[in-house]
N, C-alpha and C positions, 0 to 999 in steps of 0.2 A: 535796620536791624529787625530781629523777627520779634512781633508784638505777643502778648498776650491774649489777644482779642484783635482781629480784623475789622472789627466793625465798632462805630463809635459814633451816639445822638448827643447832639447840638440843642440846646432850647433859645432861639432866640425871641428878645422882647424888645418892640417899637413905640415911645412915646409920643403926640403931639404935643403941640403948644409948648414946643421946649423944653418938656421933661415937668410944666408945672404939674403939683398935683391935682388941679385941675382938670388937668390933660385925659385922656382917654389912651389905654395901653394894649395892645395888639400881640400874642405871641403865639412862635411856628416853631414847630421842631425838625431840625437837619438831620438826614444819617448819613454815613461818613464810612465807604466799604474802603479798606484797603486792601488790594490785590497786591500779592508776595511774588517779588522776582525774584530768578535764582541766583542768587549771590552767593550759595553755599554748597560746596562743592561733596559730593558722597564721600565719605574714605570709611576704608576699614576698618575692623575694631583693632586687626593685628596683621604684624607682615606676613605671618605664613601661616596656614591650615594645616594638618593633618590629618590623615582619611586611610581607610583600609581593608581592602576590598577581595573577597576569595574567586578565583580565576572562573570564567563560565559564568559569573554573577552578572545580573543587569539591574538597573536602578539608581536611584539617589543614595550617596553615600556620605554626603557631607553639606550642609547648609554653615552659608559664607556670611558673617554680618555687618552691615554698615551704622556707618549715622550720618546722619542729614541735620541740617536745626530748620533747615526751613519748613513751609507750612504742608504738612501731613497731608496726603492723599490729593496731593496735586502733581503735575508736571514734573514741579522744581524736586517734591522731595521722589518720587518713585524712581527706581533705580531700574537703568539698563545693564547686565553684564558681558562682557565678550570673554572667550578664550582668545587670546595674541601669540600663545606660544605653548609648543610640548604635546600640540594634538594633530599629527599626521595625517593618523590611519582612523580621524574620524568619529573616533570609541568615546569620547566624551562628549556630553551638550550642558546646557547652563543655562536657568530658565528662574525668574522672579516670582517669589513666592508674594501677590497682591495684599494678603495680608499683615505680616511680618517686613515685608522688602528684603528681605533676605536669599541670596544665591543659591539653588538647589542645583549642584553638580550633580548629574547622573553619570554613570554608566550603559552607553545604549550598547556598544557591540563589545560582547564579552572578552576579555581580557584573558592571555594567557601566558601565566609565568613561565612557562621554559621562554618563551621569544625576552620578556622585560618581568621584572621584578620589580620596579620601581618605575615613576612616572612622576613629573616636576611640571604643573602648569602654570601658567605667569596669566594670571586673570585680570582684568581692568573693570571698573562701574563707572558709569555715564548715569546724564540724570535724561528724563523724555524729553524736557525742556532743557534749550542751550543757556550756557549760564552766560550772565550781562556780560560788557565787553572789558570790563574791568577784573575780572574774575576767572581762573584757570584750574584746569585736572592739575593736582601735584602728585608727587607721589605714595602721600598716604591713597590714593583712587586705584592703587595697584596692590596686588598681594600674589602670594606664590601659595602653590597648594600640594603638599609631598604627599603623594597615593602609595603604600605598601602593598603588594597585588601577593598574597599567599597560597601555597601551591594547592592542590585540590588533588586526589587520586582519581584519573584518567581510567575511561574506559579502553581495554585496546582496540584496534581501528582494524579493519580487514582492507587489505588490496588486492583488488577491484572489487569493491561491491555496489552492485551484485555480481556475482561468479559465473561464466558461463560455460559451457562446459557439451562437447556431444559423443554419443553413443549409441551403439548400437543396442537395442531390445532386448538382444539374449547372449550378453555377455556372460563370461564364466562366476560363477559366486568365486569371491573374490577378488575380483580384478580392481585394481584402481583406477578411481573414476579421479582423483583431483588432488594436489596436495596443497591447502591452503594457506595463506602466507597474513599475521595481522601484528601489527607492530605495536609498542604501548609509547603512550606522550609523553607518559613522564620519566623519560631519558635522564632527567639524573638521580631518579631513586632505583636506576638499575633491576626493576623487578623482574622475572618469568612469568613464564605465560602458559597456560593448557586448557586443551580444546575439550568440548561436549557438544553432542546433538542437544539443540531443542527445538526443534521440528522436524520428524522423521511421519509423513503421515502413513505410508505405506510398510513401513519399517525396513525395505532395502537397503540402509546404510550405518555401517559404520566410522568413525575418527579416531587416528591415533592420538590420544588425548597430549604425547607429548611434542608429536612431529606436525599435526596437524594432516598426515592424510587420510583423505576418504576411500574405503570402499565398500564392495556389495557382500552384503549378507543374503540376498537373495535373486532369484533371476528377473531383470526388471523390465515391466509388461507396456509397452505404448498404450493397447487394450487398455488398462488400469482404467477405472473411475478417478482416480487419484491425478492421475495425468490430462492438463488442459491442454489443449492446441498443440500436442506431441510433445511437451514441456512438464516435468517434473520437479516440483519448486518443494526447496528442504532449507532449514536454518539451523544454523552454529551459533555455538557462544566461543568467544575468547576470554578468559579469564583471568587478570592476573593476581600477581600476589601480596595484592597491598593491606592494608591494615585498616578498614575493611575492605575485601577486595570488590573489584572496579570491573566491571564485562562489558564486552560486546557483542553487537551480533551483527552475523554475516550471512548473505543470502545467496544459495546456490540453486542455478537455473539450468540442467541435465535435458538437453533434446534427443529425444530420442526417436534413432530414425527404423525403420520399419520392415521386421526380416516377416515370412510368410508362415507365421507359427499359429495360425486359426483355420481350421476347416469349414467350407462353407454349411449354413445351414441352408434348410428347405421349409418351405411355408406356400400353403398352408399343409398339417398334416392329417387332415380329414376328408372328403368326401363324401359325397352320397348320389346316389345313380337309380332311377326305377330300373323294375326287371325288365319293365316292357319297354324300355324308354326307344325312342327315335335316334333322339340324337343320342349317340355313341362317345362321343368328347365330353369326358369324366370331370376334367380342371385343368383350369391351368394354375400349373408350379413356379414359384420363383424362387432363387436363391439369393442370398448374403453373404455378403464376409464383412468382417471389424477389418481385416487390414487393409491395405494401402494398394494402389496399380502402381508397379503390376502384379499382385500377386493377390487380385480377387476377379472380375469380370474378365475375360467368358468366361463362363462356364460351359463345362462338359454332364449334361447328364446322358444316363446311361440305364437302360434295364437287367436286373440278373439275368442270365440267360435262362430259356424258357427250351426248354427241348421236350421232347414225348409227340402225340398226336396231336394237340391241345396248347395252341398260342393266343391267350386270353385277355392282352395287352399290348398295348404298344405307347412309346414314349418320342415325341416330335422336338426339334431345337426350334422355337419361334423367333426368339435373339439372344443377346449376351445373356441375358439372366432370368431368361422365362424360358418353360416346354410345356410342348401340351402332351396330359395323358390322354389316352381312348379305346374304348375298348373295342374288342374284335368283334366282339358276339355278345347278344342277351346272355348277363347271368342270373342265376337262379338266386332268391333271398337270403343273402346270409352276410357276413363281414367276411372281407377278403386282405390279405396285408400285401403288398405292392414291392417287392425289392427293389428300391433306387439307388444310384452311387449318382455325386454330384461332383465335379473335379475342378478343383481352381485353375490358375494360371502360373501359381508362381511357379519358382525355379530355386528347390526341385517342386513340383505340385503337390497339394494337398487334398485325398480322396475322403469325404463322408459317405460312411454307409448306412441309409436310413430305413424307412417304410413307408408309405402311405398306406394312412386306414383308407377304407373302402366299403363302403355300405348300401347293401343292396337290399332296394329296397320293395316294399308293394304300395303301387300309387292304385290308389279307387278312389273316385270323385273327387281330387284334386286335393287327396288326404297321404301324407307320405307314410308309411307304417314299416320303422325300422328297429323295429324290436327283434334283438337275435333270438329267434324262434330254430333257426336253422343251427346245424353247427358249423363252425368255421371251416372252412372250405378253402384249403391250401393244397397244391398240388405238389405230389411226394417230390418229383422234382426240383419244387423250391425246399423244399425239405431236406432234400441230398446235399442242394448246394449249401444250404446253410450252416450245415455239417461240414461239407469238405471245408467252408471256408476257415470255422472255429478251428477246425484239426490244422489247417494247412500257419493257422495264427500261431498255434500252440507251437505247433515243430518247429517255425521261424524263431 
């Protein structure tokens, strides 16, 4: 039986001479451990638990308790528990609370009421040490634990997310890009559902807030800074109508592929030349474009045409994306502006019509002096043309 005290001193005393008192008398003191085997078995305090838990929840919901009469903080009294029955899909664990000895069923993987509303597990406690061989688990070592799992409002769920979805660059305002589909979980509170933007960064889109589709309020640019690796990334909410209501969000990913709607640039657009100079090769030009091949490299550059007595320039293809300018003759000190047209590739192509500055300048002693002292010096020719060109825009 289990003692009050494990442990118990002995004083023993020795006489000689036969106990006279004469004798001479000797005394030792025994101690006396007694170690507790397990002869008593863990049982519960009651047959069944109840516990109750809100769906999506994780953690301990319920602490199980036993009794032991053996000796505390041993072997014999510390309790093991198993679950034996009612856990599947894994969602429950059961772990010894060392100081209490008491059962802490947890919740590890969240729970959800539309699949089960209720949950029955048949839990059993062992002790660390096996009990003597006289001695057996009965069935107070068992109990049942009824879980109520209560329903929770569900955000709704989008399918597929994320959304993907492609287009071309300069579709119509208007047009629909996607109509998106999100369902809610909690299928027996029968609720609706209505969409919003909440991430539009470029602002091109809208949602019908009750159909769920998208489309473009504005014409949408691959160009964009907004847009990463040809991909334009926006987020929805689904919302529905619970009591408070419950959202989702859903991510739509728009590639967009690449029509010829940028003109190329030219760079650089300065220069400077002495009057007297030698060499005659002014710079060389390159050109750009943001879009895509085929509709940026080769380029075509081109000079305004140069008529009269007086051809004061000329413009070379070196490769796809560079020319050289140079000029014909020493000009005299002044700024000069350069007619260029650069022509893409696409289909149909896209012509820029720009200028190069041009500064002529006075070199002495290896000092460049391009102070517009002179006045601008454009030849009426380029002056006609720039006029017929303006007029010939206008009429068009």
């Amino acid at each position: 039986q289990t003692m009050e005290t494990p442990k118990y001193e002995l004083v023993i005393e020795a006489k000689d001479m036969g106990g006279l008192d004469v004798g001479l008398t000797g005394t030792a003191t025994a101690t006396i451990l007694i170690d507790d085997k397990n002869d008593y078995p863990p049982e519960f305090t009651k047959k069944e638990f109840q516990a109750t838990v809100k769906e999506g929840v994780t953690g301990v919901i319920v602490n199980l308790t036993v009794g032991d009469k053996d000796d505390p903080a041993t072997g014999a009294w510390r309790a093991v528990y198993t679950i034996i029955n009612g856990n599947p899909g894994q969602s429950f664990e059961i772990h010894t609370n060392p100081q209490t000895n008491e059962g802490m069923l947890s919740v590890v993987k969240p729970l959800d009421y539309e699949i089960s509303a209720f949950h029955t597990l048949l839990i059993k406690v062992e002790n660390e040490d096996p009990l003597i061989p006289d001695i057996a688990y009965g069935p107070s070592s068992t109990a049942t634990v009824q879980i109520t799992v209560e329903d929770v409002n569900e955000g709704p769920v989008f399918h597929p997310n994320p959304m993907a979805v492609t287009k071309q660059e300069n579709i119509p305002i208007g047009s629909v890009v996607l109509t998106v589909n999100a369902t809610d979980p909690d299928t027996l509170q029968h609720q609706t559902i209505r969409y919003s933007i909440y991430k539009d960064p470029a602002g091109w889109l809208e949602i019908n807030p009750t159909n769920g589709t998208i489309g473009t309020t504005a014409v949408l640019d691959r160009e964009s800074p907004y847009v990463q690796d040809d991909k334009y990334t926006a987020l929805f909410l689904a919302i529905d109508s619970g009591n408070p209501p419950a959202t989702g969000t859903g991510t739509l990913h728009i590639t967009l592929e690449d029509v010829n709607d940028n003109v190329p640039s030219l760079y650089p657009t300065l220069a400077k030349v002495c009057d007297d100079a030698k060499d005659l090769r002014v710079v060389v030009l390159g050109a750009s474009d943001k879009d895509l091949h085929p509709n940026t490299d080769p380029f075509k550059f081109e000079l305004s045409k140069q008529s009269g007595p007086e051809k004061l320039w000329r413009i070379t293809k070196i490769n796809n994306t560079h020319a050289q300018v140079m000029l014909l003759q020493n000009l005299k000190k002044a700024n000069y502006n350069i007619p260029i047209t650069v022509t893409d590739s696409g289909k149909p192509p896209l012509t820029n019509n720009t200028e190069l500055k041009l500064q002529v300048c006075s070199c002495k002693k290896s000092k460049m002096d391009c102070s517009a002292t002179d006045a601008l010096h454009i030849s009426m020719t380029l002056i006609l043309l720039s006029l017929i060109s303006l007029f010939c825009k206008s009429f068009a």
